[in-house]
N, C-alpha and C positions, 0 to 999 in steps of 0.2 A: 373318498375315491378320487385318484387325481385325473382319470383319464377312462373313458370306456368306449364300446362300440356298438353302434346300431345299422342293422340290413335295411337297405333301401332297396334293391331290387334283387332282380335274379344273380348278376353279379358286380354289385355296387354294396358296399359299408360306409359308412360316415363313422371316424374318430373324432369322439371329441375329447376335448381337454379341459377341464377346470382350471383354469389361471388363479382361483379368488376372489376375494369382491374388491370393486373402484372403492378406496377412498371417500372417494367426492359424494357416490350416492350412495354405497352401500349396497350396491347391482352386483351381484355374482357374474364373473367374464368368464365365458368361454371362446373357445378354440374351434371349429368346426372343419374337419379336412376330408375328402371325398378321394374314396380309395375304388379302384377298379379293382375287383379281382378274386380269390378268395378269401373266405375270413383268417386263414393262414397271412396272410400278402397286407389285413388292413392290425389284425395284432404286429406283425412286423413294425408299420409302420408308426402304432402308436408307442410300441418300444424306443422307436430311434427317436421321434419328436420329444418324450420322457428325458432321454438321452441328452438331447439337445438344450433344452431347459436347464439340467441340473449343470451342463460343464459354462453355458451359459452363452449359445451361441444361438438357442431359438429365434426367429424373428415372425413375426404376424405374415402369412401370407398377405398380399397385395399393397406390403405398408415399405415394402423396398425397392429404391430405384434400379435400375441396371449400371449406372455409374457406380454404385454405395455398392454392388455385388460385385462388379468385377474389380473393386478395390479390393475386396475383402478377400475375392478368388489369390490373386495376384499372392498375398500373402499368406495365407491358408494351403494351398495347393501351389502354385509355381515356383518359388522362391526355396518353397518347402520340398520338394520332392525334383526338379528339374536342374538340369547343369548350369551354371550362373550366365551362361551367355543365352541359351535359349530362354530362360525366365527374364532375360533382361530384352530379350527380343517380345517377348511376347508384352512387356510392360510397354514397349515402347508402342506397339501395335494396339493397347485398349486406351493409349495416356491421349497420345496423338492424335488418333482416326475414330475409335468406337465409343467415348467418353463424349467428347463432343459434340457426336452425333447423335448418341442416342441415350445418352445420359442420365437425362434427366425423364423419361420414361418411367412407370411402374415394370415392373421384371413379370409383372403378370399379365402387364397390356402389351407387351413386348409379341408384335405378329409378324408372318413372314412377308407380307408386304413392306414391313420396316425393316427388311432386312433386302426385300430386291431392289427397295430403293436407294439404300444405303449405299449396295455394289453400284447401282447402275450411274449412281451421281459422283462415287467415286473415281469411274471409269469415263467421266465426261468431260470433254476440251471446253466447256461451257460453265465450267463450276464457280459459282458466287463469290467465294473467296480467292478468284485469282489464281491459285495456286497451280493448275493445269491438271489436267489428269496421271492418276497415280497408273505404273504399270500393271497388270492383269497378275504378276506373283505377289502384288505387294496385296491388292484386293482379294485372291485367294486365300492369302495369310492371315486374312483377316477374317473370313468364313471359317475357317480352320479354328481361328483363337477361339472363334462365337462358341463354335458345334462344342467347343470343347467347354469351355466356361457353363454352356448353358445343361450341356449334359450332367455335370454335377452337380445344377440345381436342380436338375429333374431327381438327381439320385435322392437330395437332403429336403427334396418334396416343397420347394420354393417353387416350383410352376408344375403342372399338370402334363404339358408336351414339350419337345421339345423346337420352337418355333424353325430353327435353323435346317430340321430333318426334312421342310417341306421347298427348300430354296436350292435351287440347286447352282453350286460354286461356279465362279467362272471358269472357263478352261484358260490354260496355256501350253503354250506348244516349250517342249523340255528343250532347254536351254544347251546349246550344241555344243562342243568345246573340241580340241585343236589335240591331234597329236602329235610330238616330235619324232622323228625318223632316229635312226642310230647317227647318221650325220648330222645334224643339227645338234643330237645329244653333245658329243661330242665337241662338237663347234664350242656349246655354251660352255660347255666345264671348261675349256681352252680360255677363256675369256673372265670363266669366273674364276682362275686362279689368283688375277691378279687385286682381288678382293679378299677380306678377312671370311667372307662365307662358302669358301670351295667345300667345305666340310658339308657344311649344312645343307646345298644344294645335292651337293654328291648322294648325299642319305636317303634326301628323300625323291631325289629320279630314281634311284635302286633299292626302294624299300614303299612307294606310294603309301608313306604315312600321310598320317591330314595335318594342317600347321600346328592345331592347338596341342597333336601329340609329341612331333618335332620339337616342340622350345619346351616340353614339360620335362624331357628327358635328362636324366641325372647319368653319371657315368658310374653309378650302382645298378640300372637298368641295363647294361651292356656288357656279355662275357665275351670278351674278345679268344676267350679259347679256344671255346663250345661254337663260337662265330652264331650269335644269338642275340636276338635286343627283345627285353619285354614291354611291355603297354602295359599300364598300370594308371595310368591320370593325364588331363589334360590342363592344357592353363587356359586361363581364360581375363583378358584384360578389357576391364567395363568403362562406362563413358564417366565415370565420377573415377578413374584413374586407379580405381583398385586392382591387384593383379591376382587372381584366384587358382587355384588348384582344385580338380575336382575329378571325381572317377567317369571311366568312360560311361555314355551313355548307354548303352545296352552292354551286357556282359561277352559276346561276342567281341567286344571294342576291347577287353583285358586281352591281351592276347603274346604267344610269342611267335618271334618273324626270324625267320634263318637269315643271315648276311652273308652277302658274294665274299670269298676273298679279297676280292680287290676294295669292297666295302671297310674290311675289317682293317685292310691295309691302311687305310684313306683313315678313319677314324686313329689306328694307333699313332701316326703321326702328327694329329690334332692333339690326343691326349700327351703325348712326349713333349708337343709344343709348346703346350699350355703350362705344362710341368717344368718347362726351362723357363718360362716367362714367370710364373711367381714366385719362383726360388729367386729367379735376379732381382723383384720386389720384396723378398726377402717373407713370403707367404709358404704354404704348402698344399698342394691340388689333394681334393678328398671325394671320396666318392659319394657325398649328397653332394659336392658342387653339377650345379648345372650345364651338359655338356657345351651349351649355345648359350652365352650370356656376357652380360659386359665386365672390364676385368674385375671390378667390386663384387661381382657375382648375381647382379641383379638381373632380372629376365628381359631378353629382346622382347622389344616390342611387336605385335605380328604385324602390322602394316609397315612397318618399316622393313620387314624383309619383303613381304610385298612389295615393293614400291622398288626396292635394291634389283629384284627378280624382274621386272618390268623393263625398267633403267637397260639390265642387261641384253634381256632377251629381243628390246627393238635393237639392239645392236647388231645381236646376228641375223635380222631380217625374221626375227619372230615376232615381230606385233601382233600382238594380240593372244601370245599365246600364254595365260595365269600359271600362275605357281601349283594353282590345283591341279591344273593339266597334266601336271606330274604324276599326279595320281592314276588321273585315266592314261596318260603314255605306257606306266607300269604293266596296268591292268593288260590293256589292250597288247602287246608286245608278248607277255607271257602268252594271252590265249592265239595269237596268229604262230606259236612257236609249239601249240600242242599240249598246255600246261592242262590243266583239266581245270574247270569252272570252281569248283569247292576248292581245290590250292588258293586259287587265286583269290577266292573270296575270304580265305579265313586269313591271307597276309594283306586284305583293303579293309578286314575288322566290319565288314558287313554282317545286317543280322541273320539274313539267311543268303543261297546261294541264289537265289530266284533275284534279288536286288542286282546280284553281280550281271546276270542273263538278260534282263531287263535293263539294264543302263548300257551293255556293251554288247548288244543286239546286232548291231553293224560288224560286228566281228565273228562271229556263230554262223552265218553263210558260208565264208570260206571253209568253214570248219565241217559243215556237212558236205562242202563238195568233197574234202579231202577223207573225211569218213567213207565218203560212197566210191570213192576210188580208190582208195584201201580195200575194202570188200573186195574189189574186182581181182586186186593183188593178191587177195587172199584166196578167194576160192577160183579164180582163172588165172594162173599164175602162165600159163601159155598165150594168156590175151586171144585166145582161140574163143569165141562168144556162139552160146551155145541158145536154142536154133537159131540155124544161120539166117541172118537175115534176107527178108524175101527183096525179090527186086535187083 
C-alpha cells in the first residue's frame, strides 16, 4: 500500500505515505501530512501527494526553502501561465527584494511577522544596505507576489496556512494622472506631425489602446472599410532584449474597437505611405507587416516612443502628462459626452465595467448631475416644480 489514512479527531486525518525503506538502515520512511476536514478533503489530498510523486515534483514538507519555492513557482506557474511582461515583473520582484530577504528560510517556518517585517524594513529611510526606501506600490507588489506564490503552496499542501492572509498589505493612494482638453489634443497632434509618429499618436488619443496593443498591431488587424481594428495580442520587450508577442491578458482584452473616420483617414494614409516607401526600396507592404515598426520591419521599441511622447508633450506645456494618459483622456471625454460606462469599458478592453467606474469616478458626478436634470426635463418639461415651494 503506498499511502493511507488515519482519524485523529473529530475533524482532523493524518495521510500518510510510504516512501520505502533508507538504503543506509533499512528503516521504512514515511510521509506524515495533517489534513483538516473531512475524510473526503484528507483522500483528496493523499491522491494529489500520489500524484505529485509519480510526475516527480513531491517535496518533504519542512525540507524546502522559500527562495528554492519561489524559484520553482516562478517557472511552474508565472512564466507558464502569465504574459511575459508580468511574469518578468513578478521574477524581478522575488529575484531582487523576497529571495534575499527571506530566502533562505524553511517555506514552513515562514510567519507573518517575517513578512510585516519584511514590508516595514522595506518602507524604511534607515535601511542597512543604503539603498533608501522603496515606494509603498513597489512594497505592495510585493505582498501581492507573496499571497500569490504562497497561496499555491497552500494549494500543493507545502504549508498548512497561508502566512501572508494574516498581514495586511500596505496601502497606497492610486496614482492620479492628467487629462488633455480637445485643445491641447490638438496642439500635440500639431506638433506631432512633424515626427514619423503622427500615426501612432493619432490611434491611440482616439482609440485609448494600451502601448503593448499599439506596436503589436499588424495592418491585417485593421478593416479600414468596416472602419474597425481588432485586439488580438500584445508585444512585449524584456530586459534580456527579447521582443515577445503574447495574447491579451484577460479575454475582455481580445476585443474589436470601431474607428472615427478621421482615424481611418489618418491610418489609410500611413498605409499609402508606407506602400510608396517600400516599393521605392524595391519591397512590397503585406498585411502581417507590422503597422508601427522600423523600415526592416522590426518592432518599435516601447520606451522609445515613451520618451518621443514626453520630448513632445513638455513642448506643448504638457509636462507631465504619459502616453497612457491617452488612455484615461479617451476614457474620460467619451463619459463627460454621455457615452454610457460599458461602451467605454469594452473599447479600454477592461475586464469588467466596475474597473472603468472605479478608475474614472471623477467623472460619474457630472453624469449624475446631468441624469437628475434630465428627469426634471422629462417629467417637468414646464420647469413648473410641483409642490410649490414653501417660503
Amino acid at each position: 500500500m503506498r499511502g493511507h489514512i488515519t482519524k485523529r479527531g473529530k475533524d482532523s486525518y493524518t495521510v500518510v505515505i510510504n516512501l520505502g525503506s533508507d538504503p543506509a538502515t533499512g528503516k521504512r520512511k514515511q510521509q506524515w501530512v495533517s489534513v483538516k476536514g473531512t475524510k473526503k478533503d484528507a483522500e483528496k489530498k493523499l491522491g494529489e501527494i500520489l500524484h505529485q510523486i509519480d510526475t516527480g515534483v513531491f517535496t518533504k514538507p519542512g525540507k524546502t526553502r522559500v527562495g528554492d519555492y519561489l524559484e520553482q513557482w516562478l517557472k511552474d506557474y508565472c512564466w507558464a501561465n502569465l504574459t511575459p511582461g508580468t511574469a518578468e515583473s513578478y521574477q524581478w520582484i522575488v529575484r531582487v527584494h523576497l529571495i534575499p530577504a527571506i530566502g533562505q528560510l524553511l517555506l514552513t517556518d515562514l510567519k507573518p511577522q517575517h513578512l510585516q517585517h519584511l514590508y516595514s524594513e522595506k518602507l524604511s529611510s534607515t535601511r542597512k544596505d543604503g539603498n533608501g526606501l522603496l515606494s509603498t506600490r513597489t512594497v505592495q507588489y510585493m505582498h501581492v507576489t507573496l499571497h500569490k506564490a504562497l497561496s499555491d503552496a497552500l494549494k500543493l499542501g507545502m504549508i498548512s496556512r497561508n502566512p501572508a492572509e494574516a498581514v495586511e498589505r500596505p496601502r497606497t493612494r492610486r496614482r492620479g494622472f492628467q487629462i488633455m482638453n480637445e485643445k491641447e489634443i490638438m496642439l500635440f497632434l500639431e506638433l506631432a506631425k512633424s515626427t514619423p509618429y503622427y500615426s501612432l499618436f493619432y490611434l491611440v488619443i482616439f482609440t485609448g489602446l494600451r502601448r503593448s496593443e499599439l506596436l503589436a498591431l499588424n495592418w491585417s488587424d485593421v478593416d479600414l472599410i468596416l472602419c474597425q481594428l481588432s485586439i488580438s495580442k500584445t508585444i512585449h520587450h524584456l530586459h534580456d532584449g527579447q521582443t515577445i508577442f503574447a495574447q491579451p491578458k484577460t479575454a475582455k482584452g481580445r476585443r474589436l474597437i470601431a474607428l472615427s473616420p478621421s482615424t481611418v483617414a489618418v491610418l489609410r494614409e500611413e498605409y499609402n505611405a508606407q506602400a510608396e516607401l517600400k516599393k521605392a526600396l524595391g519591397m512590397e507592404i503585406s498585411d502581417d507587416d507590422l503597422i508601427f515598426c522600423h523600415i526592416d520591419g522590426s518592432p518599435l521599441l516601447p520606451d522609445t516612443i515613451s520618451h518621443v511622447w514626453i520630448r513632445l508633450a513638455k513642448r506643448c506645456g504638457l509636462d507631465g502628462v504619459r502616453l497612457h494618459d491617452c488612455r484615461h483622456t479617451h476614457a474620460s471625454l467619451l463619459l463627460k459626452q454621455n457615452i454610457h460606462p460599458k461602451v467605454v469599458s469594452e473599447r479600454l478592453g477592461h475586464a469588467s465595467v466596475q474597473i472603468t467606474l472605479d478608475t474614472y469616478s471623477h467623472v460619474t458626478p457630472g453624469l449624475q448631475q446631468a441624469a437628475a436634470n434630465r428627469f426634471d426635463d422629462i417629467v417637468l418639461p414646464d420647469k413648473k416644480l410641483l409642490p410649490e415651494t414653501v417660503g
